[in-house]
C-alpha positions in Angstrom: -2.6 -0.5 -13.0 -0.1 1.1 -10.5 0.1 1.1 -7.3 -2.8 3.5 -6.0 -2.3 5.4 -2.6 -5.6 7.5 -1.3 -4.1 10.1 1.1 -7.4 11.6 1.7 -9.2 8.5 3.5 -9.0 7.9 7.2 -7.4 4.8 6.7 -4.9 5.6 4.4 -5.7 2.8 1.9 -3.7 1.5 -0.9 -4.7 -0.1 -4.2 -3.9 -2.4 -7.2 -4.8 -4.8 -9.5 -1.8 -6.9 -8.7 -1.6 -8.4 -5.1 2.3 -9.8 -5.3 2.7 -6.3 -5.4 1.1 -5.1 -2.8 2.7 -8.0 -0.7 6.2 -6.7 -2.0 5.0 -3.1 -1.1 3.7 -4.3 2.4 6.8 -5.8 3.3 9.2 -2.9 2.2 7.0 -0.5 5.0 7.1 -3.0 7.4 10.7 -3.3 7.0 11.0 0.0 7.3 8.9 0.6 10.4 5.3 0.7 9.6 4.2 -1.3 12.2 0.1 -0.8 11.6 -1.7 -2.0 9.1 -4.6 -4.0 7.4 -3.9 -7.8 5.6 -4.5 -7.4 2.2 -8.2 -8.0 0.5 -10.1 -8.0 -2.6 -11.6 -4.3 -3.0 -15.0 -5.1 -3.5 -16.0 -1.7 -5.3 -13.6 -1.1 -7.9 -11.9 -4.7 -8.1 -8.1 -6.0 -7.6 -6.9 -5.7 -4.0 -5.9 -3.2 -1.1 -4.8 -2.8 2.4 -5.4 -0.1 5.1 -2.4 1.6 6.5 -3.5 2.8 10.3 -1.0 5.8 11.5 1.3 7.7 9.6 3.1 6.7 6.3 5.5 9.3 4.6 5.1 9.7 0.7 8.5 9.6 0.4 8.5 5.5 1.0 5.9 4.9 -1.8 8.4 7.1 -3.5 11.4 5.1 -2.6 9.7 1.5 -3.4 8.7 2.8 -6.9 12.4 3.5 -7.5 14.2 0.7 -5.9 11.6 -1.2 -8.4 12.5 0.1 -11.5 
C-alpha cells in the first residue's frame, strides 16, 4: 500500500502499511520545514501506521518525495 494522505481531516493525517516509510517521509518534511507533527503510531482502525501533520503541508512535497523515490 502507498503512502495515503487524508486532506480532508483536521489533522491532516498520513497513512501506510510500511512505517520505514513513513519515517523516510517524516524526515524529508521536516527537513524541509514542517516543523508540527504527530510521532508515528499503529492506526488502530484500518491497520499499518500513521502520523498527524498539525499546520499546513503543500501537496506538492508528497509530490516531490514520491519522485525523488522512484
Amino acid at each position: 500500500m502507498p503512502i495515503h494522505v487524508d486532506w480532508g481531516r483536521n489533522p491532516i493525517s498520513i497513512k501506510s502499511l510500511n512505517k520505514d516509510e513513513l519515517n523516510d517521509l517524516l524526515v524529508f518534511l521536516r527537513e524541509n520545514g514542517l516543523k508540527k507533527h504527530s510521532i508515528i503510531m499503529p492506526d488502530r482502525e484500518s491497520g499499518g501506521f500513521l502520523f498527524f501533520v498539525y499546520g499546513k503541508l503543500e501537496e506538492s512535497f508528497i509530490e516531490k518525495w514520491k519522485s525523488e523515490g522512484e
